[in-house]
C-alpha positions as CSV (number, residue, x, y, z in Angstrom):
1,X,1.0,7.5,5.3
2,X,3.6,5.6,7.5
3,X,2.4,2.3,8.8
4,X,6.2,2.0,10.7
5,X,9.1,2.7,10.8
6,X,10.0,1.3,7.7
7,X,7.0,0.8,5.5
8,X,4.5,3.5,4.2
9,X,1.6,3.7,1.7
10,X,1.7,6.1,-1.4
11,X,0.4,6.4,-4.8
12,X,1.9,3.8,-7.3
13,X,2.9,4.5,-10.6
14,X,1.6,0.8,-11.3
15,X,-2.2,0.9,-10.2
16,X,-3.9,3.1,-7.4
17,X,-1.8,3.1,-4.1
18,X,0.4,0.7,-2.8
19,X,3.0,-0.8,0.1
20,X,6.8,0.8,-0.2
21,X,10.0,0.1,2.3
22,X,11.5,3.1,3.0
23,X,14.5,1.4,3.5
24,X,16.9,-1.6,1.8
25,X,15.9,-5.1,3.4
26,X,18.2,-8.0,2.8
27,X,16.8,-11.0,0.9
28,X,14.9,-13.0,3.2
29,X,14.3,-10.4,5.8
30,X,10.5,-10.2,6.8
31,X,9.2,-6.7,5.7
32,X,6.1,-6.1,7.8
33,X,3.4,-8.4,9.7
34,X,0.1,-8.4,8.4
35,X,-2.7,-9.1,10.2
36,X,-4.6,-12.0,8.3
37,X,-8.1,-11.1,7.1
38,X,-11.6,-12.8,6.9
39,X,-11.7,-16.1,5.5
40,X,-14.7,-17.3,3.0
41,X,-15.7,-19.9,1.7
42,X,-16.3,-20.4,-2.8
43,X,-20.1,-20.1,-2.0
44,X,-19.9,-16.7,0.0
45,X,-18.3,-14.6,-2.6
46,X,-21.0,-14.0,-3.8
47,X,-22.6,-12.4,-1.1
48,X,-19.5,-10.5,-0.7
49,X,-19.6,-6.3,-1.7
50,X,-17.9,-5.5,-4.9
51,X,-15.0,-3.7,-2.9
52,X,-14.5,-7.0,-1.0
53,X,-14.3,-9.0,-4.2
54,X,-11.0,-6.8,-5.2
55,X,-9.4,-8.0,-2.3
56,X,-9.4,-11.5,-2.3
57,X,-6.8,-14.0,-2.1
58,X,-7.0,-17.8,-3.0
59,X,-5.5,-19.5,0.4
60,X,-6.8,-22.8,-0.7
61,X,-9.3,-24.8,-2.5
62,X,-12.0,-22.8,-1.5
63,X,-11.0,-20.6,0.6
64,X,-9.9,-17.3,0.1
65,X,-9.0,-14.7,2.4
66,X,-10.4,-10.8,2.0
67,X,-7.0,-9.2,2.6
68,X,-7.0,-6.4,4.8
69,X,-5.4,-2.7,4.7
70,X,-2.4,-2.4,4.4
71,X,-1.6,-6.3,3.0
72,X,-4.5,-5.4,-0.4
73,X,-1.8,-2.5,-0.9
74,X,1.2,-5.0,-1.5
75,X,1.7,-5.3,-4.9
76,X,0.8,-8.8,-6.1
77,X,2.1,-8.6,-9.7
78,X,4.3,-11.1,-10.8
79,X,6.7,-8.1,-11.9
80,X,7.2,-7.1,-8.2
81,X,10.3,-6.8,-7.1
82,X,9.0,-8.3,-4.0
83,X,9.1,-11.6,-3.2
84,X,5.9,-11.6,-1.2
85,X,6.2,-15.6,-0.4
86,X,10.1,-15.1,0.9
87,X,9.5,-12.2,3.0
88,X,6.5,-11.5,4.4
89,X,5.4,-12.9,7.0
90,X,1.8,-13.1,7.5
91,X,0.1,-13.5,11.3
92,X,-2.6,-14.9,13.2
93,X,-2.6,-12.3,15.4
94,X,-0.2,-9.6,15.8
């Protein structure tokens, strides 16, 4: 499925489905803009739904963000050739 021009979701040989450019970016060029997902709190996980759980992301001491389709995608392994930190850029509101 394309989400742009340049970026579209596919089945990963590494787990499930995931995020791939379908073009070379330079280092430090932004990929794609996610829009930034729900934010919880330690105590609310778990009242969260076990598909929610999956998609968490620890955005401080206790918060966490639920990460939203297509950013969950993005492969979050330390063995990513991705650099998530240097270039995606993550928004408020796109």
């Amino acid at each position: 499925m394309k989400i742009d021009k340049f970026i579209e979701i596919k089945k990963s040989e590494i787990e499930g489905i995931g995020v791939f450019a379908t073009k070379n970016f330079k280092e430090g060029e932004i990929v794609y803009s996610f829009k930034k997902g729900r934010i919880v709190g330690l105590d609310d996980i778990k009242n969260l739904p076990e598909g929610e759980k999956r998609y968490l992301d620890k955005i401080g001491d206790d918060e966490f963000e639920i990460m939203e389709p297509p950013a969950r995608q993005v492969n979050h392994s330390s063995r990513s050739r991705l650099n998530a930190a240097a270039v995606l850029k993550i928004a408020e509101n796109l």
